[in-house]
N, C-alpha and C positions, 0 to 999 in steps of 0.2 A: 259363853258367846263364842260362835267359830270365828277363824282368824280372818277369812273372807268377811264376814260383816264389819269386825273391826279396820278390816283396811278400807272397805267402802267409806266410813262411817269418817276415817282418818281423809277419804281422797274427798269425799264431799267437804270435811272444813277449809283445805287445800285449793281446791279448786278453781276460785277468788284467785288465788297467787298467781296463778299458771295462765290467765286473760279469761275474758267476756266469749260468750257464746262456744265454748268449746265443749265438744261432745264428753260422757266421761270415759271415752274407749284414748280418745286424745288426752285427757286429762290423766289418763293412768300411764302411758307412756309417757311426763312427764314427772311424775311421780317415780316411774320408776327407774328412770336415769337419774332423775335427782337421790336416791336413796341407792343405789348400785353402786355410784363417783361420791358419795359423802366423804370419804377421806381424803376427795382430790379438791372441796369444798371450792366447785367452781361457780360462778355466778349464774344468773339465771337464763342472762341473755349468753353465754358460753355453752350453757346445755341444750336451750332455742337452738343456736346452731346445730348443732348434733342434730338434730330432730331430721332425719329423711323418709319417713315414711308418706306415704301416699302409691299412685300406677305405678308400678312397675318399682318396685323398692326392694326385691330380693326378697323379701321376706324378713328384710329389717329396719325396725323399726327406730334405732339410733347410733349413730356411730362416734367414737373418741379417739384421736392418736392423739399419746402423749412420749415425749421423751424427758428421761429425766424428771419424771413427776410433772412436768410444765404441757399445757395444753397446748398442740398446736392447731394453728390457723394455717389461710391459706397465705399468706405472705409474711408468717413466721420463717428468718433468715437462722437456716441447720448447721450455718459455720459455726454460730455461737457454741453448741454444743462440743466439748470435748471428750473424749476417753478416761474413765468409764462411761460408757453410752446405754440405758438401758430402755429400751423401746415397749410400750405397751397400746396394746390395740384392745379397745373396747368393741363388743358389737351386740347391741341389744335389742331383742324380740322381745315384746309387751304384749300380751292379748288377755282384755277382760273376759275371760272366760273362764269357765270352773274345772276347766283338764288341758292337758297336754294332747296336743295333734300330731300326729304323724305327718300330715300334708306339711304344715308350719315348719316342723324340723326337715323334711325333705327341701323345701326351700334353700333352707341354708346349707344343709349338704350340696345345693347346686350351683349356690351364688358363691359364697365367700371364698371356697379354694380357689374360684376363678378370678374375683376381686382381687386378694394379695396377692396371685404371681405378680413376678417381677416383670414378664415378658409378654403381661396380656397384652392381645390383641384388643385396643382401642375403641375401633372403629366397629368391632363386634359387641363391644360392651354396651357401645352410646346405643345401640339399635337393642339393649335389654334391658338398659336401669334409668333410672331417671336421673338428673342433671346432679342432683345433691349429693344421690349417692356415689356417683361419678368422680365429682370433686374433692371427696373427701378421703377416698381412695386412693384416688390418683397424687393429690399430697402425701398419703403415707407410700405411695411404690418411689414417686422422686425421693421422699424424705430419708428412705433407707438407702438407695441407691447414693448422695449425698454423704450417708455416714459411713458407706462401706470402709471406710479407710479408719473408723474409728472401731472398728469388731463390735457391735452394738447387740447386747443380748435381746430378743426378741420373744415378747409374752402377746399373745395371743387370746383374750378373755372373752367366750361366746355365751353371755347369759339369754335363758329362756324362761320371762317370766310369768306366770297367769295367778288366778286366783286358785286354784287346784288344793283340796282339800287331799289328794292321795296321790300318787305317782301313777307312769302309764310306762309299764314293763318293755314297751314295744321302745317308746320314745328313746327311754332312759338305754336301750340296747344300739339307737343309733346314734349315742354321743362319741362313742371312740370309735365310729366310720369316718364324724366330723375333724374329730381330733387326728384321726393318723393324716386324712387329706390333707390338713394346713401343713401337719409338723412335713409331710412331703415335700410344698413348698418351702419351709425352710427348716432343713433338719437341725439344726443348732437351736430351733427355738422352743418354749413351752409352749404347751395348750392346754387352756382348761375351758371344758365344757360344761355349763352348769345350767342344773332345773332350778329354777325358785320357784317355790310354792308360797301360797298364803302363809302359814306358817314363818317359811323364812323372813319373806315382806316385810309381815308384822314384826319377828324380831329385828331384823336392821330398821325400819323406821321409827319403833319406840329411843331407842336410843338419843341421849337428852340433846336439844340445840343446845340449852344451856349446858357450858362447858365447864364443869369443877374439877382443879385438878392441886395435888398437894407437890409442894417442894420441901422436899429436907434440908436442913441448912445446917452447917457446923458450931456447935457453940452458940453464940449469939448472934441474932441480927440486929441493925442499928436500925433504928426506925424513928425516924423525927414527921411529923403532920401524918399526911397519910403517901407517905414513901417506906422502902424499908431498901436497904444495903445487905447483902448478904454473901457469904459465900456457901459455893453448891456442892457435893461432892461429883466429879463427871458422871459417875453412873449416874447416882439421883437428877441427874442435869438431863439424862438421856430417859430416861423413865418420863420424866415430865413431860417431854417435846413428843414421847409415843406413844403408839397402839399396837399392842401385841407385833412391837418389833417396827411398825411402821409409822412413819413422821406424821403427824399432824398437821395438814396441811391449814384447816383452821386457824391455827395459832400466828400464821404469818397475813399480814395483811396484805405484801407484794408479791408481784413474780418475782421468785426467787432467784430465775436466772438474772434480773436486773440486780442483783446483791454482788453476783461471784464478781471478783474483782480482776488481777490478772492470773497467773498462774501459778507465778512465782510468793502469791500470798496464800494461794491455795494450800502451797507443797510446804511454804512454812509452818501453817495451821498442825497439816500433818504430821509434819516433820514432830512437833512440840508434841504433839500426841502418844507417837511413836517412843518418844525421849524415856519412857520409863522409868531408869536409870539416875534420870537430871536432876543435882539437888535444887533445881529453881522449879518452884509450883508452877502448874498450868497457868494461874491467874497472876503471877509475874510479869507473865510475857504474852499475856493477852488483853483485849482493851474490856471483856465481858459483854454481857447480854443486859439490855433493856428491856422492863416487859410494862406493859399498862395492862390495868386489870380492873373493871368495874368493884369489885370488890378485893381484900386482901385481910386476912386475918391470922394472928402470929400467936400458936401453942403447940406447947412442948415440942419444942425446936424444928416444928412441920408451919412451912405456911399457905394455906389454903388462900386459893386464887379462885375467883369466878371469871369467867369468859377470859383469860389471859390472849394478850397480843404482842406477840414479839417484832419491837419497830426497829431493834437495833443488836444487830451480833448472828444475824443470819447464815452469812457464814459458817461461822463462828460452831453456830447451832447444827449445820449438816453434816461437817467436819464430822464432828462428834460422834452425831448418828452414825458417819459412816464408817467411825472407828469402831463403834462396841457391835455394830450388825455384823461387822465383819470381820466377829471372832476378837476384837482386842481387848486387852484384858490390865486395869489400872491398879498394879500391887500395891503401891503407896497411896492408892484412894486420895489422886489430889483434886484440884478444886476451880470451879469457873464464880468469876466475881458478877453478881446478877441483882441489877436496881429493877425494883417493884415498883411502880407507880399506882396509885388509885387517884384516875380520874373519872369525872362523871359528866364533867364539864368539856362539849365537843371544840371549842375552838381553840383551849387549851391542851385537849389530847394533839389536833393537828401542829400546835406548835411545836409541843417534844418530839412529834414522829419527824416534823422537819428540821427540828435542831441537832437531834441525834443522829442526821443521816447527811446533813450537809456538811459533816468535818471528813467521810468518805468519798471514794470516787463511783459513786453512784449517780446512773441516768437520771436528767431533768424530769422526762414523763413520768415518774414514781412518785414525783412529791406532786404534781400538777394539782393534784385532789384535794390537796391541802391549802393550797392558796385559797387568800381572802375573796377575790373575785370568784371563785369556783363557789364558795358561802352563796354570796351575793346571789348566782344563780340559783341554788336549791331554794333563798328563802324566797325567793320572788315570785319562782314556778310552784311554792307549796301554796301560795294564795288563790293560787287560779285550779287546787286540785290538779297539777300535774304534778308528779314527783321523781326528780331529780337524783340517781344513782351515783352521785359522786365516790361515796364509800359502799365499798362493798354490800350488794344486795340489802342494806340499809333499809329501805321502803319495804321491801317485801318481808323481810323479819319482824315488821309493824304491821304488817296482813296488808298494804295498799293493794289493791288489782295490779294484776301484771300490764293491761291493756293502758295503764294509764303511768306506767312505772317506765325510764328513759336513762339511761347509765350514759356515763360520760363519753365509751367511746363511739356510742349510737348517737350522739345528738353532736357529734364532731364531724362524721358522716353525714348528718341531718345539713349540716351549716357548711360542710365544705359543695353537695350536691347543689344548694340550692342559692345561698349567699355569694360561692364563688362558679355557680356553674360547671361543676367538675363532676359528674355523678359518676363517671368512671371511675375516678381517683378513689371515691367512696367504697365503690364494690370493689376494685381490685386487692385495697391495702388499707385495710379497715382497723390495723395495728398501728402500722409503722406512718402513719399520718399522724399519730400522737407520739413518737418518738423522735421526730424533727421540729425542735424550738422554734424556727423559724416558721413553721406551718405552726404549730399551736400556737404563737401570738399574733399569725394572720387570724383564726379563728375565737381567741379566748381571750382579747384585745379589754383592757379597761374600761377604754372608751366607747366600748358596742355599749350600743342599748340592750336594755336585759330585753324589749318588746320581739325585739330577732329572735332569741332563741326562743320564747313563747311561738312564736309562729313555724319556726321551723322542726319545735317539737310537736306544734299540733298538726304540721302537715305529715309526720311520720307517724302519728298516732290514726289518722285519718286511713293512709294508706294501710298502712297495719292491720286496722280491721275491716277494713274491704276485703282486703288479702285472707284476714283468718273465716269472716264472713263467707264469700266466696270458694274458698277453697278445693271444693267440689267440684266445680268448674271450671277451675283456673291452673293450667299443669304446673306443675312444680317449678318447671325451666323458667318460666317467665315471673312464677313469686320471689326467684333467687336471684334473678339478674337484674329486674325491671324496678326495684324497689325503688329506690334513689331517682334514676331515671324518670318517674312518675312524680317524685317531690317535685325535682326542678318543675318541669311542664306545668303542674297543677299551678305552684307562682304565678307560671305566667297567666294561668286561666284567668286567676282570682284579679290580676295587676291588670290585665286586658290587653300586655303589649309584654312583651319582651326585648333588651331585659328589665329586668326589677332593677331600680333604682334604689339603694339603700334607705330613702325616706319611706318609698312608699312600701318596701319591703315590711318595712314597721306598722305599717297600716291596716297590711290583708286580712280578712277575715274568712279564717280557715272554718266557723262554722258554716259560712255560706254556701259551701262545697254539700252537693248532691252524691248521691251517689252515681246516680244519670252522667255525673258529670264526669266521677273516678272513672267510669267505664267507656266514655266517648275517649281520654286520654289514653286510657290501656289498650283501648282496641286499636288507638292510632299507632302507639308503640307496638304493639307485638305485630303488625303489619310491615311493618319496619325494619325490624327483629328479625321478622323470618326471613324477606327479602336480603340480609347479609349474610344468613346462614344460621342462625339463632342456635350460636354455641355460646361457652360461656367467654371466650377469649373477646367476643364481640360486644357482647355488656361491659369489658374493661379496658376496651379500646375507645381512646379520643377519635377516632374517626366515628364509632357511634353516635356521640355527644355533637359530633359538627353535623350530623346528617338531620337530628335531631330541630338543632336549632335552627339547618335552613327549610327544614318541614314543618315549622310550629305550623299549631292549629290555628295562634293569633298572629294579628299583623307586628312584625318589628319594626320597633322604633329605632331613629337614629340621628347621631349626636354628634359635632366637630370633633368634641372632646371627651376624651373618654373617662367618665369618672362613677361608673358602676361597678360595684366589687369585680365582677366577671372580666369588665373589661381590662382595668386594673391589673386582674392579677394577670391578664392573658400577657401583659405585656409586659410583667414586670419579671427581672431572674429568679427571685422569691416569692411565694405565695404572699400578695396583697393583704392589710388587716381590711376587716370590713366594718372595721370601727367609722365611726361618725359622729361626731360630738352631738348631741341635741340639747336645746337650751333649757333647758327645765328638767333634762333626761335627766335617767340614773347614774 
């Protein structure tokens, strides 16, 4: 069987994952982002983002800036990152087709060198690409601009994927015209240009989800129930966490950057690494690694792990890699102290991962996913077939529809646009609204009713597939901007007055929404939109959101007192919760 059918054969099972109604020219362009970033193992709604294709898209079909292995967004803050800085730009062309074009590559000989300069002209760019591709751009020229003071090494990675059962001599002759143009833009960085063929495809996508991997351990391990005590040799410790030299991003369940602690515990990690000489072991004078692992099983002195997940010693664990990548070399073969957990049981795995992380100084938003209230939510919203992404792409490794699958930081956006009336807050800073305590217990409150977030997940589900519905008709600019902005509105269609009152917010019935109806709201916003100049700085401006509500389409209501989440939090210094006790509630 050629490898073209088997990749068909692999994107029709897949397909289901990636949402309802999508072509499979669109479905293979998720497919093949997803299988390109496998070892950046990012979630689904993180690779959705990438997705810029559509008018005027350069001729590309996905894009990624990452530093330091960590995805960035658009209100991803670059001070975090320190020296060494090493910056990687993804940029992926997808086309279900059986060869390589020449047009398709001419494209990107014309877009991208003029995309990464440092100095482009703006206001030339907005008048060639679309809004998405714009944005994500434009974050990687700030984002370098930002680390300049950190000398930040610069990769460059342009895959061209099809289904192409043989090469096309022409293509393959204009990939170092593409390559010298970038490395022009910046001469200190790499470039690689690459053809994928079916062939390739199919070898990166057989490669197993399920993740088995062996640790060597010294002597004996202790093993009481099903835990096991061990000690690792640092090489074997570094073998384990890699891939042909590169980390496993898999194995960690958090953003890493949320792990690094100050700098001063960085340099001593190193430091001890460094130590060669020291007659005090590695695991002396360090606290080890924690791993949970669906299964674990111990012979001749190897012990085989299934799916391992390292919830504690992250650190600990980069450190390491960053010693043996980079040439170091352990004569005394000492040793990291590493508990095995087998759990099977999810509320007991989020215990250990919040027991093991709360003796460090690690960010609140990390364990968020863990809490009992965040349960509460997934088990509530699996009754009614919507499914809740608290862990990690979780539903979708269960094969649920992507159209019907909602991660935590989409349904914080859901409830901050519509709950607290902020839908700018939502598109601007779709991160760092889970990284302020005080906004996640305005939003993620005990005492909310679970009925709110039912509704405010079926109004992003609603819009979503209008959106991916529609698509064809709908420019890009206004699916990236207007999302959020269309939740709030739709509320108010459904309530018939604005605003929504936290009771009756619990009430709405988001199946009664038309689509007649999505499209009276959208038409009314992008009239709106344009008349402020329908950039994207304007979808993340509070003056949108006030123009908004004094143009609703329905009559507003109004109160002596104000006690509607929106108005609430308008007046409060901190985001309001939009809890409400209800007497029989959850």
């Amino acid at each position: 069987m050629s490898d073209d059918v088997l990749i068909k054969s692999i994107l029709g099972k897949n397909k289901p994952r990636y949402g309802a109604n999508l072509s499979d020219a669109d479905a293979f362009e998720y497919f093949c982002a997803e299988t390109v970033l496998r070892r950046f193992a990012l979630t689904f709604d993180q690779i959705d983002k990438g997705v810029v294709d559509g008018k005027n898209d350069g001729g590309i079909d996905s894009v990624y800036f990452f530093v330091n292995r960590s995805l960035i967004e658009i209100d991803t803050e670059m001070d975090t990152f320190k020296s060494p800085v090493i910056v990687d730009l993804f940029i992926i062309q997808s086309k279900i087709e059986g060869g390589f074009s020449e047009t398709a590559m001419t494209k990107l000989l014309t877009s991208v060198p003029e995309l990464i300069r440092l100095d482009a002209d703006t206001a030339t760019l907005a008048t060639l690409y679309n809004s998405n591709v714009l944005e994500i751009f434009e974050k990687y020229r700030d984002g370098l601009r930002e680390l300049a003071a950190q000398f930040p090494t610069v990769n460059v990675h342009v895959i061209y994927a099809t289904l192409a059962a043989v090469g096309n001599a022409k293509v393959d002759a204009m990939r170092s015209g593409l390559s010298n143009a970038i490395a022009n833009r910046f001469p200190k960085s790499t470039c690689n240009v690459e053809l994928w063929n079916a062939a390739k495809l199919y070898e990166e996508a057989q490669k197993q989800n399920v993740l088995v991997k062996q640790l060597p351990f010294v002597k004996s391990a202790i093993s009481h129930g099903k835990g096991y005590v061990l000690l690792s040799k640092l090489k074997d410790y570094y073998e384990f966490i890699t891939d042909d030299g590169q980390i496993i991003d898999a194995l960690f369940e958090f953003n890493v950057r949320d792990y690094q602690t100050s700098a001063s515990v960085n340099k001593d990690i190193a430091a001890t690494l460094q130590a060669a000489e020291d007659e005090a072991d590695f695991w002396w004078l360090n606290n080890g690694v924690t791993i949970l692992a669906e299964e674990a099983q111990s012979q001749d002195n190897k012990l085989t792990v299934k799916n391992p997940l390292v919830v504690n010693g992250l650190q600990t664990s980069h450190e390491i890699h960053r010693f043996f990548s980079g040439g170091g070399v352990d004569a005394k073969e000492r040793s990291v102290q590493v508990r095995v957990l087998e759990i099977d049981d999810e509320a007991r795995r989020d215990r250990v991962i919040k027991a093991t992380n709360s003796q460090t100084s690690i960010k609140p938003a990390s364990l968020y996913a863990t809490e009992p209230f965040q349960r509460k939510i997934e088990d509530y919203l699996v009754q009614l077939e919507m499914f809740y992404d608290r862990r990690k792409d979780y539903w979708r490794n269960k094969g649920k529809p992507s159209d019907k699958i909602i991660g935590i930081e989409r349904l914080a956006q859901a409830v901050i646009a519509i709950g607290l009336e902020r839908p700018h807050d939502a598109r601007a800073r779709p991160t760092t609204i889970m990284k302020d305590d005080a906004m996640y217990q305005s939003l993620f409150s005990e005492m909310t009713d679970l009925k709110i977030y039912e509704v405010c997940a079926g109004l992003y589900f609603a819009v979503d597939a209008y959106f991916r519905k529609e698509s064809a008709n709908i420019d890009s600019k206004y699916r990236n901007n207007l999302r959020y902005h269309m939740m709030m509105q739709l509320a108010w269609k459904l309530n018939g007055s604005r605003p929504v009152h936290t009771a009756a917010l619990r009430g709405l019935k988001v199946a009664n929404l038309t689509d007649a109806d999505i499209k009276t709201v959208l038409d009314h916003t992008i009239e709106i939109f344009d008349a402020e100049g329908a950039r994207d700085k304007v979808a993340k401006g509070e003056a949108f959101t006030s123009t908004l509500k004094q143009k609703s389409l329905v009559v507003s209501s109004t109160l002596a007192t104000p006690t509607t989440m929106a108005s609430v939090a308008a007046a409060a210094p901190v985001p309001a919760a939009i809890a409400a006790p209800v007497p029989g509630g959850h």
